[in-house]
N, C-alpha and C positions, 0 to 999 in steps of 0.2 A: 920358836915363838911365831905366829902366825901372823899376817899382817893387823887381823881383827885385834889378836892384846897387842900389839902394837901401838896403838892408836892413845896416845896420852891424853885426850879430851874431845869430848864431842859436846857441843854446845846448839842444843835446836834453841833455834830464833822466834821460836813462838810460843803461844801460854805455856809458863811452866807447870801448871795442872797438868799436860798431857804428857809434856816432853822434859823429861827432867835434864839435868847435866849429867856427863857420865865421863869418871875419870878411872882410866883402869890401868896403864904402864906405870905409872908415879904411885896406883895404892898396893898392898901388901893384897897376896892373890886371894883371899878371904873375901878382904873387903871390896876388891874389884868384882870379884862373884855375886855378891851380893848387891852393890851397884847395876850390874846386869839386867840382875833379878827384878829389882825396883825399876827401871828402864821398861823391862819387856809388861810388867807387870801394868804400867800407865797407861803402854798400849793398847794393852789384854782390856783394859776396864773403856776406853775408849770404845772400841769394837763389843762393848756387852750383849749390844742389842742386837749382833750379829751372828748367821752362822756358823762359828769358826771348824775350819777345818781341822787343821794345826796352828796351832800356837806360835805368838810371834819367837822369833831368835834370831840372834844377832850372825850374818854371815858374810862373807869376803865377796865386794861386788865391784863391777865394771861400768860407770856410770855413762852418759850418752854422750861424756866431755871427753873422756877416755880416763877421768879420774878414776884410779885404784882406791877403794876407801869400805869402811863399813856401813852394812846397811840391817835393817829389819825385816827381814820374808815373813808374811803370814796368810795361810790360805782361807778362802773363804766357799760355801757353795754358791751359787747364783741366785737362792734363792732369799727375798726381803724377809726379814722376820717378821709376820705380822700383820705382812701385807700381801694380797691375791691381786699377782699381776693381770691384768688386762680389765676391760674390754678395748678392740681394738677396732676392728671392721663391721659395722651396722651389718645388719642382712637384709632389710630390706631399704628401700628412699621414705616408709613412713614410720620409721625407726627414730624415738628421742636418742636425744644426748646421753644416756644411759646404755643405752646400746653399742655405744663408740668410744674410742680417745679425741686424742686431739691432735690440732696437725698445726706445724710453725710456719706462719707465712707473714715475710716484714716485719716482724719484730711484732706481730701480735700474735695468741693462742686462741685456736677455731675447735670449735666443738666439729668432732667428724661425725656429726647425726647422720641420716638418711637426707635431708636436704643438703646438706654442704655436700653429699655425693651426686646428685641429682644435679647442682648447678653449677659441677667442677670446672664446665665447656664456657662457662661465663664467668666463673672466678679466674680462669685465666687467660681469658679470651681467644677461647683455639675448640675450635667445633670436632677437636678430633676424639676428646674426650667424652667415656662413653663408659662407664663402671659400672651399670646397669641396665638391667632389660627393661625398654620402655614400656613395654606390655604387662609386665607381671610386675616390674620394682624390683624384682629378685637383685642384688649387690653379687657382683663377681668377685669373691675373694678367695685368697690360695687354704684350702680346707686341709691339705693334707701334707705331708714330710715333704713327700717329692717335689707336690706345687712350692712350697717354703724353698727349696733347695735351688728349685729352677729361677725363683723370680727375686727372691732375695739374694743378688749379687748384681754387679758392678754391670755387665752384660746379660742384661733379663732375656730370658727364653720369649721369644715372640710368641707364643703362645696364652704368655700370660700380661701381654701387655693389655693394656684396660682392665686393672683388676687391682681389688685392695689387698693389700701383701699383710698376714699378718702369721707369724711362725710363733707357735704354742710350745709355751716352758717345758712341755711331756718331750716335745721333741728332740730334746736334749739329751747327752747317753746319761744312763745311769751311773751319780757318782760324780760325775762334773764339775770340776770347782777350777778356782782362777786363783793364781799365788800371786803375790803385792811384794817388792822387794825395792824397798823404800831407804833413800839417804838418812842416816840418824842426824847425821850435820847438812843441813843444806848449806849449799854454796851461795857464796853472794852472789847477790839481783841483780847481778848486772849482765844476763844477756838475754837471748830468746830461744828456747826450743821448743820444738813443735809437739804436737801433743799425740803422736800416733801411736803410744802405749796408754791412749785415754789420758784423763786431767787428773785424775784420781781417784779414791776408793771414799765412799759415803761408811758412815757411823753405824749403817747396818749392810756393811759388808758387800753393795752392791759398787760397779765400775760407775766413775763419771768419766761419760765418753768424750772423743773429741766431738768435732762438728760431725752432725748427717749427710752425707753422701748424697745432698738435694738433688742435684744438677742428673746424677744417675737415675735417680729413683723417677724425678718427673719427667725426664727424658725417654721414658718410657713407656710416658701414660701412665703411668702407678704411684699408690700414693700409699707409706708405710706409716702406719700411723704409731704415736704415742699412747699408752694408755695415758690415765689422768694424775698418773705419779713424773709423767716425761718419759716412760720407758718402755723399751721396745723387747726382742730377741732377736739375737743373732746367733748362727748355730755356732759362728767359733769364738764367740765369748760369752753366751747364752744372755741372760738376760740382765738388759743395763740402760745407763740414765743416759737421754742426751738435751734435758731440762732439768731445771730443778725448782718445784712446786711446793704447793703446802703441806705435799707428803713428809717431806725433809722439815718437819717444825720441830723434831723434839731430838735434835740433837743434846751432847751437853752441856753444859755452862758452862764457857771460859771463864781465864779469869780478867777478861777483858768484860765489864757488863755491858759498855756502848755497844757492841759489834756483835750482841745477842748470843746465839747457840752455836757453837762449830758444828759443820755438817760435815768435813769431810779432811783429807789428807789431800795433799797435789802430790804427785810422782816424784818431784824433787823434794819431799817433805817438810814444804810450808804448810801450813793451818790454810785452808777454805771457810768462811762465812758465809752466811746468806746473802742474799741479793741486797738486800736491806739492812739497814742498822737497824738495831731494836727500837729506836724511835720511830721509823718509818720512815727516814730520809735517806736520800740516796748517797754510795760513802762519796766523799771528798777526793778528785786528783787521784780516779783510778786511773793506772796507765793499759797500757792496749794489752796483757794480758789480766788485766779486772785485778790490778794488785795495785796494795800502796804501804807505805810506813807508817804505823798507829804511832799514836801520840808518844809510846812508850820506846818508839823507833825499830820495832820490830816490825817485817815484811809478812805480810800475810793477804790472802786472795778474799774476793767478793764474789759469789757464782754472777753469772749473766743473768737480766731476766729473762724467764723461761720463755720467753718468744722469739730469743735470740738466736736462736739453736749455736748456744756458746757456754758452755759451762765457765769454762775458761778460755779466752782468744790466745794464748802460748803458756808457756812457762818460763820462770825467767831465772831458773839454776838448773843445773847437771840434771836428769832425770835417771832413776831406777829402771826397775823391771817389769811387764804383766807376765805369767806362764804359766803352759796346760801343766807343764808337767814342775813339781814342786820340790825336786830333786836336781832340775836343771841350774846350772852356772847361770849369773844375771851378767850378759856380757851386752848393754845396751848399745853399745855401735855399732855391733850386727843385727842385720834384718833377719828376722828369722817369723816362721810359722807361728799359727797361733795369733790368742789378742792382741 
């Protein structure tokens, strides 16, 4: 018997619409099967609007606490259903807001037009910025794989400093997808982990990333922008959220109605909400990772607003797995390659 039938009860803590109870050592192996079945299947309808690669299923994982337990893998491709990632980098400085994304600075969202590139040396008061030719207007951005490769990491190729970074979904191999191997039971709220396998997975199957790597990226003279959904590429998780806007409107109904549409899954698999309650007020006694207990005493998350560059500030149970490859063991204590 495998540690997975093992498991006399899992119990997610949040809307029973998505997550149901699942009791499988105490039932007759029929009806444990079938429990399964109705489990993966809530999730399956969760992710509708999603790419799915493979199908979710329940497998034996290593969580980030070192807890042994069961979890959910389901992969996904990188791409939104529905939606056409980008615009990112204006071409020229008399380029609208249509030409661009947007970019997070202090907790507000800036349209990256052609003027917000043109007067980048006085939004941050440093004469050293320079992302286009005064002569022509022309915008210096990375047009090609190799430019993408040089300037989007942590130590950008001096050659492309002064330039707006914007690395296109083609540039991704062929085939490309990102596997989620998620706690069925999360653990109780009571600590903090970091989010460097991302915050979680959105209802169409795209990463909610951790925080942007600002201090890198401006420290370079480069500015990576968002399209106008919050998302960017990256070539080793291709493309993903690190806002979350009014693209994220049509998640689906909890059964929570105060706390509007679920948008997404956290890593240790608590429920994510919108920034907002469906009334438009902001929630009640979130704590420093944008979580709190509904009235119903279930824990569940609030994204940041999208100017926070914070989907979520930590997580606050055991977290799962991200992985390129969808056969790999989810052993979250080791650092490993990949998202």
């Amino acid at each position: 018997m495998s540690k997975v039938q093992m498991f006399r009860r899992f119990r997610f803590r949040g809307p029973a619409k998505y997550f149901a109870v699942l009791a499988l050592a105490c039932l007759p192996s029929g009806a444990a099967s079938q429990n399964v079945d109705a489990r993966l299947e809530t999730v399956m309808q969760f992710f509708a609007g999603a790419t799915v690669v493979s199908s979710p299923t329940v497998v034996e994982c290593k969580l980030s606490g070192g807890t042994e337990t069961a979890c959910f893998s389901i992969t996904f491709t990188d791409d939104p259903e529905g939606d056409t990632p980008g615009p990112w980098c204006p071409r020229n400085v008399d380029d609208g807001a249509d030409a661009g994304g947007i970019w997070l600075q202090d907790g507000v969202v800036h349209d990256v037009d052609g003027a917000f590139i043109e007067r980048l040396a006085e939004f941050y008061g440093d004469t050293n910025w320079q992302l286009h030719d005064p002569e022509t207007g022309a915008v210096r951005f990375t047009g090609t794989l190799e430019a993408c490769e040089a300037a989007a990491r942590p130590n950008v190729d001096p050659a492309y400093q002064n330039h707006c970074v914007e690395c296109l979904p083609e540039y991704m191999p062929d085939g490309a997808s990102v596997t989620y191997v998620i706690p069925i039971d999360p653990g109780e709220p009571d600590q903090l982990s970091p989010t460097r396998t991302g915050s979680g997975v959105a209802y169409n199957g795209v990463r909610l990333d951790g925080p942007a790597p600002v201090d890198a990226i401006l420290g370079a003279y480069t500015i990576a922008p968002f399209d106008d959904c919050g998302g960017h590429v990256n070539l080793h998780v291709g493309y993903h959220y690190h806002a979350v806007t009014e693209c994220l409107n049509n998640g689906p109904e909890a059964d929570v109605p105060e706390h509007g549409p679920q948008i997404g899954i956290a890593m240790d698999g608590y429920p994510i909400f919108k920034h907002l309650m469906a009334d438009g007020l902001v929630p009640a006694e979130l704590d420093q990772c944008n979580g709190h207990l509904g009235e119903d005493g279930t824990y569940h998350y609030h994204a940041g607003a999208a100017g926070s560059n914070a989907i979520l500030g930590c997580l606050r149970a055991e977290t799962g797995c991200t992985l390129n490859d969808p056969d790999a063991p989810c052993d979250a204590t080791a650092r490993r390659p990949g998202p």
